[in-house]
C-alpha positions in Angstrom: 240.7 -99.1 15.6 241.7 -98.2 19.4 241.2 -101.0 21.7 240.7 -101.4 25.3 240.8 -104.1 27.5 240.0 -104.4 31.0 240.0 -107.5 33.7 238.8 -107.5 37.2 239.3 -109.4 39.9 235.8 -109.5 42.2 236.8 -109.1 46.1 235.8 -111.6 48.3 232.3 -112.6 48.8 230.9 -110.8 45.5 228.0 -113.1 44.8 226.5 -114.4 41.2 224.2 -112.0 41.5 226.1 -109.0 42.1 228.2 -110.0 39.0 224.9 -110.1 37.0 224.1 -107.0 37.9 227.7 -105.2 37.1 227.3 -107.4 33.4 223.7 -105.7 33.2 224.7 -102.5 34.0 228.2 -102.5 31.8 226.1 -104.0 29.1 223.8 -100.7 28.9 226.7 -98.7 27.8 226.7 -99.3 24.3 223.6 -97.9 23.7 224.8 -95.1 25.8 228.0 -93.7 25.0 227.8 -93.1 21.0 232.2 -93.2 20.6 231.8 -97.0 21.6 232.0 -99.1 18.2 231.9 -102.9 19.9 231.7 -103.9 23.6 232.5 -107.0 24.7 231.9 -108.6 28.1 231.6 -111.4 30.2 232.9 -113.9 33.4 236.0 -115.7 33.0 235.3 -119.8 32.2 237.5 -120.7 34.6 239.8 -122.4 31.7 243.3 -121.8 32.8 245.1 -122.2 36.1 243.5 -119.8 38.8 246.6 -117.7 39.6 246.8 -116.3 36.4 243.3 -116.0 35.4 240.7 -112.8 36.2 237.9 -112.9 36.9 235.9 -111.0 34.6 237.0 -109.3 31.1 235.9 -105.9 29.2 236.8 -105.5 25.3 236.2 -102.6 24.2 236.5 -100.8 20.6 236.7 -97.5 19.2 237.5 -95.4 16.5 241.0 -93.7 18.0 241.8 -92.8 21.2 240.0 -89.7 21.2 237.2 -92.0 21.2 237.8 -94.1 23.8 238.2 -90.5 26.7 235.1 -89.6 25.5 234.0 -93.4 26.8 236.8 -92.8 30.0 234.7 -89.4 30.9 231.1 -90.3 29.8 228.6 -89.7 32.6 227.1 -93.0 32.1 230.4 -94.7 32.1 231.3 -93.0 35.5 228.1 -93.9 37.3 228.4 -97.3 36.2 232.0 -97.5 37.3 231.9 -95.9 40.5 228.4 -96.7 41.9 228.4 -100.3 40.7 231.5 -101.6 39.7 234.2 -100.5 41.5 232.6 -101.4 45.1 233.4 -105.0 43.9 236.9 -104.3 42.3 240.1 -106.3 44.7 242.0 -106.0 41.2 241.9 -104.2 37.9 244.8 -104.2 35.0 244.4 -102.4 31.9 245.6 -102.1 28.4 245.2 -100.4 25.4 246.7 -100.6 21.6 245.9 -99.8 18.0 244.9 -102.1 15.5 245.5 -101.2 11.7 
């Protein structure tokens, strides 16, 4: 299993509603993008000390890594990326590993 995680931070003045509508739009892409195998999304509680928490988090899972460019490349992903999230985006970090 090849996972990838993602964590934004929002910029300034990103409003509840705007985050609903980047978790609506993310959450279409399972039904979308047939190499995704779980997807895993949501706002950060706000649990631990602000200046090491994110704002929001993606988890995603796939079968290998081929898997997960098809995801990276997908035209859905894209517009979804570019068009909705990414206008929001101050901060992104990004990881990816292996699970056996």
């Amino acid at each position: 299993m090849f996972v990838h995680n993602v964590l934004f931070k929002w910029k300034p003045g990103t409003t509840p509603a705007q985050i609903d509508e980047i978790t609506a739009a993310l959450g279409t892409l399972p039904g979308r993008v047939p190499s995704i195998r779980s997807y895993t999304i949501g706002s950060d509680l706000g649990l631990s000390q602000p200046e090491v928490s994110w704002d929001f988090s993606i988890v995603a899972q796939f079968d290998d890594e081929a898997g997960w460019r098809d995801y990276v490349s997908h035209p859905d992903h894209e517009a979804v990326r570019d068009q909705i999230v990414a206008p929001h985006i101050a901060a992104r970090a990004t990881a990816q590993f292996t699970v056996k």
